[in-house]
C-alpha positions as CSV (number, residue, x, y, z in Angstrom):
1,X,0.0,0.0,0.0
2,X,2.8,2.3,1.2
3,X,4.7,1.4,-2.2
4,X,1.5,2.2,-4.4
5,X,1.4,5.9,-2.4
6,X,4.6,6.1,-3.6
7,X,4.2,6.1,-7.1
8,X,1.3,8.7,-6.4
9,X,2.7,10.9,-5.4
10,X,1.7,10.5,-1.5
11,X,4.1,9.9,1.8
12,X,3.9,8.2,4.0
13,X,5.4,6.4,7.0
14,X,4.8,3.1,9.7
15,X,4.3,3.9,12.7
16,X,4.5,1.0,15.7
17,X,4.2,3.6,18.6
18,X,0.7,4.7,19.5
19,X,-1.8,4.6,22.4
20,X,-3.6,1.5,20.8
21,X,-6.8,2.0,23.1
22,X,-7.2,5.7,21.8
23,X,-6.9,4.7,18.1
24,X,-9.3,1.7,18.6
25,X,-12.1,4.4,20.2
26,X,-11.4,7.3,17.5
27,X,-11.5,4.6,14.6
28,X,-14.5,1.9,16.8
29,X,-12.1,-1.1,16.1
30,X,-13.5,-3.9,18.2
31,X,-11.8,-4.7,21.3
32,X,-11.1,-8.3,19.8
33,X,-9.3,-6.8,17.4
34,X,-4.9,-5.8,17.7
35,X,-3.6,-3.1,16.2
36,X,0.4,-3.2,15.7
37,X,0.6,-0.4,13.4
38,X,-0.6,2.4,11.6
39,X,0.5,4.1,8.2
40,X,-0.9,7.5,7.9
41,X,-0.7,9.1,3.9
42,X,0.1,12.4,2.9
43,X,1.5,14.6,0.4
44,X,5.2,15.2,1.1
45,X,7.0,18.7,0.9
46,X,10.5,17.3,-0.4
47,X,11.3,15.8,-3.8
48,X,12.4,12.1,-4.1
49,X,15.9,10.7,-2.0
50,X,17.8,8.5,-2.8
51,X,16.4,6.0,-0.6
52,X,12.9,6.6,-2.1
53,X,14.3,5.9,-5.7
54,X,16.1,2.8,-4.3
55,X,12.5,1.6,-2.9
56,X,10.7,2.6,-5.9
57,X,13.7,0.5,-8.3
58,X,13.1,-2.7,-6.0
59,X,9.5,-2.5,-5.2
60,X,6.6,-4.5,-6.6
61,X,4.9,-7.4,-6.6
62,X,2.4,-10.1,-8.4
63,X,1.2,-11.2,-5.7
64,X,-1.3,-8.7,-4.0
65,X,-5.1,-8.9,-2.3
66,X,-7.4,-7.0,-3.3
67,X,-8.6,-3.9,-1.7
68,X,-11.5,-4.9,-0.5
69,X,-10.0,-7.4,1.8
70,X,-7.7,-5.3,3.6
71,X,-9.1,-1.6,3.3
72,X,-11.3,-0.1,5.9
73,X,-12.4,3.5,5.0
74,X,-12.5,5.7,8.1
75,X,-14.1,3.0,10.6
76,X,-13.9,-0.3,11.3
């Protein structure tokens, strides 16, 4: 997903620190449910690196699910 923001135009960046419990009441994630990480989008104020061109040489796959199986919009 990051990788397809990429080629966007749109940042963005994983985050694995967060105060799970507030994210799970702002978003109404079930309780049931863990959340180990969030990846917020955006568009970024600085042209390409050369760590983003490395990523965008070596990225890709065949292999993906659709969006509809791993997309919530908004809420849970």
């Amino acid at each position: 997903m990051m990788l397809v923001a990429y080629e966007m135009g749109i940042g963005s960046c994983w985050l694995g620190a967060f105060n799970e419990q507030k994210v799970k009441q702002i978003l109404d994630i079930p309780e049931n449910i863990k959340v180990v990480a969030l990846s917020p989008f955006g568009y970024p104020a600085e042209k390409d690196g050369l760590y983003a061109k490395a990523v965008k040489a070596f990225a890709g796959s065949k292999n993906r699910k659709s969006l509809d199986e791993i997309v919530h919009y908004e809420k849970w």
